[in-house]
N, CA and C atoms as an extended XYZ file, in Angstrom:
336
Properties=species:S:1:pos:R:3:atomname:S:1:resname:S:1:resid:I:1 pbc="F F F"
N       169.514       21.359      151.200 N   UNK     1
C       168.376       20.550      150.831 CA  UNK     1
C       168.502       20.095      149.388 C   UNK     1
N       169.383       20.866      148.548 N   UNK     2
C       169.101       20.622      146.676 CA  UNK     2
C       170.334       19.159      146.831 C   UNK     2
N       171.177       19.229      147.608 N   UNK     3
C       171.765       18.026      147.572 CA  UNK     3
C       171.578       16.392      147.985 C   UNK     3
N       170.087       16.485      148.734 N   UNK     4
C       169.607       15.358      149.005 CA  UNK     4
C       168.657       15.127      148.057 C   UNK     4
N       168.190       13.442      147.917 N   UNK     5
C       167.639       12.954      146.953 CA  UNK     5
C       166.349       12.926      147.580 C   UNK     5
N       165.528       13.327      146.838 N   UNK     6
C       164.045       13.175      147.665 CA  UNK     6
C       162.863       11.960      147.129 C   UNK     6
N       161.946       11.390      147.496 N   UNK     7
C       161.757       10.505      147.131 CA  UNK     7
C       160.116       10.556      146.997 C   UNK     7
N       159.370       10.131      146.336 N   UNK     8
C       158.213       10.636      145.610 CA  UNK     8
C       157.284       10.543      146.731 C   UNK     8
N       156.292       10.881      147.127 N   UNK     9
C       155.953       10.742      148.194 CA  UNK     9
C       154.538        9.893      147.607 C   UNK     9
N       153.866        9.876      146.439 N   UNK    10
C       152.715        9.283      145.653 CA  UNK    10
C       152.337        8.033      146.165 C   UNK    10
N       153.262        7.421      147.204 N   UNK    11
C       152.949        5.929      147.005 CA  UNK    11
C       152.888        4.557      145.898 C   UNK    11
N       154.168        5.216      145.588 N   UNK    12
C       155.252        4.626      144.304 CA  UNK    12
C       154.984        2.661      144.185 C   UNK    12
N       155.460        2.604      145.864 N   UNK    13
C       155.717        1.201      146.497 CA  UNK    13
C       154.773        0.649      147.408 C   UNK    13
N       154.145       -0.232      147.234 N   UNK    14
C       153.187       -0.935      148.341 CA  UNK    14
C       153.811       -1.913      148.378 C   UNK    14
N       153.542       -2.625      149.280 N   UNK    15
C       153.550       -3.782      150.282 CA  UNK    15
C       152.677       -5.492      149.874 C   UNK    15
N       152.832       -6.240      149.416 N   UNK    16
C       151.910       -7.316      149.139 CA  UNK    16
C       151.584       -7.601      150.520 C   UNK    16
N       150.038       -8.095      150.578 N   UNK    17
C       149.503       -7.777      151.223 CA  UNK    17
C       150.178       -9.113      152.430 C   UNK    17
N       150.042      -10.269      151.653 N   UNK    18
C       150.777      -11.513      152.811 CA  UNK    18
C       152.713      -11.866      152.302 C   UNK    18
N       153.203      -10.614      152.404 N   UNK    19
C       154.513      -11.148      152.151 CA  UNK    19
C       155.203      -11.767      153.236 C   UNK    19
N       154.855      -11.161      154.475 N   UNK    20
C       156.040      -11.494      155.553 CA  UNK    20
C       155.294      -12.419      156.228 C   UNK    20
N       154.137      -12.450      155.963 N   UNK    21
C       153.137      -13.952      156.649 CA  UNK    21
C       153.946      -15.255      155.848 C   UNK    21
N       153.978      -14.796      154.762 N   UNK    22
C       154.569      -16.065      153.899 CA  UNK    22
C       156.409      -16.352      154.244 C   UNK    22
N       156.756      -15.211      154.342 N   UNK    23
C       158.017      -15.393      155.013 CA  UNK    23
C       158.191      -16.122      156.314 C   UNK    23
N       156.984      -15.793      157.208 N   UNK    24
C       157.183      -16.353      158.536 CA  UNK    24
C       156.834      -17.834      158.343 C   UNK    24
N       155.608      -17.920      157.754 N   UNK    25
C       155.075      -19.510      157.592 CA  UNK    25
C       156.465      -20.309      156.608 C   UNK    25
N       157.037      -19.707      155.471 N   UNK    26
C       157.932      -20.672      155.173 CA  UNK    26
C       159.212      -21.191      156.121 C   UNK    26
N       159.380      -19.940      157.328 N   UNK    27
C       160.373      -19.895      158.207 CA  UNK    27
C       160.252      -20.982      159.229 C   UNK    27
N       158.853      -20.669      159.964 N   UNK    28
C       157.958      -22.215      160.546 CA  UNK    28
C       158.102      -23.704      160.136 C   UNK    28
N       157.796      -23.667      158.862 N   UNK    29
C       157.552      -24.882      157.902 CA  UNK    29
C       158.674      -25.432      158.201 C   UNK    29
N       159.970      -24.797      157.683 N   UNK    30
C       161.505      -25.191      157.712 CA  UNK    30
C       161.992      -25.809      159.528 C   UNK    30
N       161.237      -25.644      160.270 N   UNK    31
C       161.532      -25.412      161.798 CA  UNK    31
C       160.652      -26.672      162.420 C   UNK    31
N       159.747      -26.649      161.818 N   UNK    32
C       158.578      -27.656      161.993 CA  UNK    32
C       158.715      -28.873      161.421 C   UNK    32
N       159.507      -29.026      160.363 N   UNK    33
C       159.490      -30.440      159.289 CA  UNK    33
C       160.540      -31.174      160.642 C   UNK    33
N       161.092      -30.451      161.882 N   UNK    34
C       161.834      -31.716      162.753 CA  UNK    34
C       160.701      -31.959      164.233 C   UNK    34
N       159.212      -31.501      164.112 N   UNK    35
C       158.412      -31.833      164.776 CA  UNK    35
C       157.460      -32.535      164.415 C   UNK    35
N       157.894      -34.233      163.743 N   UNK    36
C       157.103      -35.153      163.226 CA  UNK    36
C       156.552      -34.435      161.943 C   UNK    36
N       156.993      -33.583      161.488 N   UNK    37
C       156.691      -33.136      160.035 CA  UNK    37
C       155.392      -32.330      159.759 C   UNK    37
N       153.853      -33.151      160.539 N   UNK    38
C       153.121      -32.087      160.558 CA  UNK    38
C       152.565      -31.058      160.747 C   UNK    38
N       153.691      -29.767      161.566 N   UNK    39
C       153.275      -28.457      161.536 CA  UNK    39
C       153.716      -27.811      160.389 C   UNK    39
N       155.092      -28.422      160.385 N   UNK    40
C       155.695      -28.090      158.803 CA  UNK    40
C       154.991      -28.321      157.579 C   UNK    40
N       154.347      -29.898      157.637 N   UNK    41
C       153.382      -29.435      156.405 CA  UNK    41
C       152.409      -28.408      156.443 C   UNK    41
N       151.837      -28.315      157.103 N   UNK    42
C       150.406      -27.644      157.444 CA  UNK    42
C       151.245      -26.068      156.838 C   UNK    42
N       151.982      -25.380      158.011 N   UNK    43
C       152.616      -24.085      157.908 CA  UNK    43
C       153.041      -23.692      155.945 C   UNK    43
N       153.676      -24.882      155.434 N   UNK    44
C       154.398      -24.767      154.260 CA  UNK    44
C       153.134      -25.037      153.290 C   UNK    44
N       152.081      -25.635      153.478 N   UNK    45
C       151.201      -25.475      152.380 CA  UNK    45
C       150.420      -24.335      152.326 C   UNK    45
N       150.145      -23.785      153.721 N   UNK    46
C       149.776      -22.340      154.161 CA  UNK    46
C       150.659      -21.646      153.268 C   UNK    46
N       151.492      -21.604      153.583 N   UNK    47
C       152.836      -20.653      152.662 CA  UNK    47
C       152.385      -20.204      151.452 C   UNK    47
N       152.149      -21.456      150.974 N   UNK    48
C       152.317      -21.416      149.375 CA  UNK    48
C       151.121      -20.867      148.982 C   UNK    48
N       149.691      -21.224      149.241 N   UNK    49
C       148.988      -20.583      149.390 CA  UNK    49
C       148.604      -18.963      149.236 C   UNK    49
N       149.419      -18.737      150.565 N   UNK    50
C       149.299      -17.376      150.619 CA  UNK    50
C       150.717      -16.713      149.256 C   UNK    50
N       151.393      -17.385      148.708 N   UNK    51
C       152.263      -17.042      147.934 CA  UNK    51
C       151.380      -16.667      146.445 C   UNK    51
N       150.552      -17.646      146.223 N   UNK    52
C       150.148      -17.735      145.090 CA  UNK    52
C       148.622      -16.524      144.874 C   UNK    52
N       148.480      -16.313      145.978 N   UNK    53
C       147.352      -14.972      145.775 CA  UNK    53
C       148.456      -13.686      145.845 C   UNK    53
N       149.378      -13.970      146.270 N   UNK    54
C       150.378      -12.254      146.632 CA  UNK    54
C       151.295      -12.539      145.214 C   UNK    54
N       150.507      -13.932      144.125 N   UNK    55
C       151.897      -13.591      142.956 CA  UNK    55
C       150.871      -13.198      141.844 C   UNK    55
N       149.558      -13.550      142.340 N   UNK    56
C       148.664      -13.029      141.203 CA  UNK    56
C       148.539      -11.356      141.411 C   UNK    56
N       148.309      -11.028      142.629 N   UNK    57
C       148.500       -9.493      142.706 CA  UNK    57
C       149.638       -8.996      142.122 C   UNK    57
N       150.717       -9.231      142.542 N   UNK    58
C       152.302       -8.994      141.895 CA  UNK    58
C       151.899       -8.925      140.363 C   UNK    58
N       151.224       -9.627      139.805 N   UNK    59
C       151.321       -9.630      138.041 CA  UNK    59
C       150.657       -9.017      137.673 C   UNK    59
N       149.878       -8.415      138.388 N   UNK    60
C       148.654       -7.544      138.491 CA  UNK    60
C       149.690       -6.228      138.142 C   UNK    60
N       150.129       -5.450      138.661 N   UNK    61
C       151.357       -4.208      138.626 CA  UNK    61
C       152.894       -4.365      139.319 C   UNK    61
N       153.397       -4.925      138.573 N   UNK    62
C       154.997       -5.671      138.855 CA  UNK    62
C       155.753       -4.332      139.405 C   UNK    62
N       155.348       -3.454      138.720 N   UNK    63
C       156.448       -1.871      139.387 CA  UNK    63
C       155.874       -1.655      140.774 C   UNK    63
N       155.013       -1.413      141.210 N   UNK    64
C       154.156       -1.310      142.735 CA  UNK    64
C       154.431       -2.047      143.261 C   UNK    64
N       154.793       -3.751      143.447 N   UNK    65
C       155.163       -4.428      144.192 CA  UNK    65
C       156.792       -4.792      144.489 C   UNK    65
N       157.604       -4.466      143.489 N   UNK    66
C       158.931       -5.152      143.365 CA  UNK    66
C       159.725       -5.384      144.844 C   UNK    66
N       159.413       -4.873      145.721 N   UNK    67
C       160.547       -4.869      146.611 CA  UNK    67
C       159.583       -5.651      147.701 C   UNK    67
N       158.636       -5.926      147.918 N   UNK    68
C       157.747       -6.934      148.804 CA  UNK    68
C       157.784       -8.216      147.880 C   UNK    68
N       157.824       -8.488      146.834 N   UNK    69
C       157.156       -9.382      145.798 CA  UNK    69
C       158.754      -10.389      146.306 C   UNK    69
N       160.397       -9.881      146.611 N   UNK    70
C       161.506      -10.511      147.235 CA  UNK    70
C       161.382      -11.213      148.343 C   UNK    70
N       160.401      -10.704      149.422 N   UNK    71
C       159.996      -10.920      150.536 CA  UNK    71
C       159.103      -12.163      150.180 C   UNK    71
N       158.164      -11.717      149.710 N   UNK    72
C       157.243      -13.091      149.334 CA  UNK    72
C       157.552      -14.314      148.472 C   UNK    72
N       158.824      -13.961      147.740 N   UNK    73
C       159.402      -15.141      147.092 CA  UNK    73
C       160.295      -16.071      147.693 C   UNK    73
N       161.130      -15.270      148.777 N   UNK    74
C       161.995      -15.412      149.937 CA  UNK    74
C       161.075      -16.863      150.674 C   UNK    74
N       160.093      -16.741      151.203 N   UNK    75
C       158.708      -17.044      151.789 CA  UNK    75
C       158.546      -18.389      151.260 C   UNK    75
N       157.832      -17.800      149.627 N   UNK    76
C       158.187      -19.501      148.623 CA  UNK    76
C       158.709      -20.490      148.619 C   UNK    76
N       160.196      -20.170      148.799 N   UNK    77
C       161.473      -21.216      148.511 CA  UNK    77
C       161.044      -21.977      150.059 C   UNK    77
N       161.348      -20.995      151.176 N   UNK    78
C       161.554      -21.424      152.236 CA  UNK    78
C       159.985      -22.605      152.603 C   UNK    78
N       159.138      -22.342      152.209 N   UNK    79
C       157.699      -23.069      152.261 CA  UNK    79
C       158.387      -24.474      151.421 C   UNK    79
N       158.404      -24.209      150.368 N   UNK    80
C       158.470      -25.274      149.264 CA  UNK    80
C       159.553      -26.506      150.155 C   UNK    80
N       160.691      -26.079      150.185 N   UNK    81
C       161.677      -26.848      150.796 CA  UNK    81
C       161.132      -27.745      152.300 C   UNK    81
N       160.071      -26.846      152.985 N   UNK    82
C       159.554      -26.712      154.196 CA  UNK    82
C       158.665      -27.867      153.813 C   UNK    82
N       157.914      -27.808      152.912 N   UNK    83
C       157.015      -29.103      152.747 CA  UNK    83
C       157.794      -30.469      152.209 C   UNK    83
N       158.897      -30.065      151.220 N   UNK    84
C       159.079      -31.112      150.667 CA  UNK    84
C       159.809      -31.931      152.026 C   UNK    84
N       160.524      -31.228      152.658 N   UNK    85
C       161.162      -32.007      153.867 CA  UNK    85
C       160.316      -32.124      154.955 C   UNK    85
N       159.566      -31.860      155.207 N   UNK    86
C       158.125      -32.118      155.927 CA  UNK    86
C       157.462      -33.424      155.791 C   UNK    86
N       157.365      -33.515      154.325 N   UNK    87
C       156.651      -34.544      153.625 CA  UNK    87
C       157.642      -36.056      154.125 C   UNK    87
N       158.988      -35.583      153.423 N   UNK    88
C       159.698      -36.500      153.989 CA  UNK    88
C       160.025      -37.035      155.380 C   UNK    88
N       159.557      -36.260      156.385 N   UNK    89
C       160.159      -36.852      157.455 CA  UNK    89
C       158.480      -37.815      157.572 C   UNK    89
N       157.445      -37.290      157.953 N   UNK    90
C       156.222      -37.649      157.950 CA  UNK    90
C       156.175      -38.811      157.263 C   UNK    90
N       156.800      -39.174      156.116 N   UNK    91
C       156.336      -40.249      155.450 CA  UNK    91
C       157.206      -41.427      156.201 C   UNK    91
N       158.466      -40.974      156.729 N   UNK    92
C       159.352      -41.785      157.448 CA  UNK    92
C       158.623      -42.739      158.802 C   UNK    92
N       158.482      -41.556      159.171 N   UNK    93
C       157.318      -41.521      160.679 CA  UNK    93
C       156.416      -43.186      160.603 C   UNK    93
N       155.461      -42.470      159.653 N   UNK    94
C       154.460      -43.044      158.978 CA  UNK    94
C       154.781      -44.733      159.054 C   UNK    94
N       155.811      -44.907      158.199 N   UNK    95
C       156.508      -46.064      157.670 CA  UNK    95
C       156.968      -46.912      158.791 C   UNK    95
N       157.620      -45.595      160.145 N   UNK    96
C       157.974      -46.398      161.189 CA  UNK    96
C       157.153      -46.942      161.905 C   UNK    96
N       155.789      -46.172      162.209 N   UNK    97
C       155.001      -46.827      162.702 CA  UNK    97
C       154.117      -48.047      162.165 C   UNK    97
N       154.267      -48.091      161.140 N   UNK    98
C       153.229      -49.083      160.265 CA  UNK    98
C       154.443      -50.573      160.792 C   UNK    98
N       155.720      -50.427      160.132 N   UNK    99
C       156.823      -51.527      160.891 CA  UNK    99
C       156.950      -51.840      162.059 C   UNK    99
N       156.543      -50.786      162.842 N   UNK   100
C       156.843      -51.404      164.614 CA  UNK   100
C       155.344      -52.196      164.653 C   UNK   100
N       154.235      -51.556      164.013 N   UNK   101
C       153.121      -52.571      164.094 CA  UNK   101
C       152.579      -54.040      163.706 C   UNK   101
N       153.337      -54.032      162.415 N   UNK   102
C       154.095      -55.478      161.941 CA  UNK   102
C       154.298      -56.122      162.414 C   UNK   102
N       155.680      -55.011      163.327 N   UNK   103
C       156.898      -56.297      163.837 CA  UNK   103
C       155.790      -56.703      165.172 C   UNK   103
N       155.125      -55.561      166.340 N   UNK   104
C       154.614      -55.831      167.614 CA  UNK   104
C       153.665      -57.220      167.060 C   UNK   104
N       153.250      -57.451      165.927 N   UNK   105
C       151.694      -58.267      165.799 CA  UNK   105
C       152.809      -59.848      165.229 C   UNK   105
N       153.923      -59.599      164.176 N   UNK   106
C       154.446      -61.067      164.263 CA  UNK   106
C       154.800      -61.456      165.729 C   UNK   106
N       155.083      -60.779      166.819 N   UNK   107
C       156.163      -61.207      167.904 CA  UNK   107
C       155.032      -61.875      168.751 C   UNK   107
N       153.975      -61.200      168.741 N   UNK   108
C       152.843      -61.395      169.749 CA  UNK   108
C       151.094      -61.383      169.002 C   UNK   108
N       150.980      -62.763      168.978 N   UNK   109
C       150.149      -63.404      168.626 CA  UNK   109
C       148.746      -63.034      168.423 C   UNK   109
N       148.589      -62.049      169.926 N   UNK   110
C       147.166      -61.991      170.616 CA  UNK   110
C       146.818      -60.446      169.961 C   UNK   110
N       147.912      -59.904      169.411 N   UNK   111
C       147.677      -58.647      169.253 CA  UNK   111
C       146.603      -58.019      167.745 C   UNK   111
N       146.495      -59.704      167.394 N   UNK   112
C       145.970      -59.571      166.132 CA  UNK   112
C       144.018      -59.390      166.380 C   UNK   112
């Protein structure tokens, strides 16, 4: 037993409370920005969201969180990227439909 390392039992390490929510929603977001973009936005602003209350806790006691606070930053990136390419496809979308409506109303007269 004196040769194993034992490990404090105090509750050294907690858990932020939405880390792996934010992990999953940035995971979504990233998955979603190729389903017309808006689940991905929705999911990735969720993300961030929930990032930014689990970074004010984090600053709150940085030693208690360190090893969830990876998880929830993990979460971040993947959200952030998740919206910005979200944003982009959506705005594409957007653009296409506004042009096919253009083009349908020059071709055909009555449509106006």
């Amino acid at each position: 037993m004196s040769d194993q390392l034992l490990e404090p039992t105090s509750g050294s390490s907690s858990t932020l409370p939405n880390a792996s929510t934010t992990l999953v929603l940035g995971i979504v977001s990233l998955v979603g920005c190729f389903l017309w973009g808006l689940p991905g936005l929705v999911c990735g602003i969720i993300g961030l969201i929930l990032h930014k209350k689990d970074k004010a806790l984090y600053l709150t006691n940085p030693s208690t969180y360190q090893e969830s606070y990876k998880t929830a930053k993990a979460g971040y990136v993947c959200s952030l990227i998740g919206v910005i390419l979200s944003s982009i496809v959506f705005a594409i979308i957007i653009f296409y439909f506004i042009f096919a409506i253009a083009l349908f109303s020059t071709l055909n007269p009555t449509f106006r």
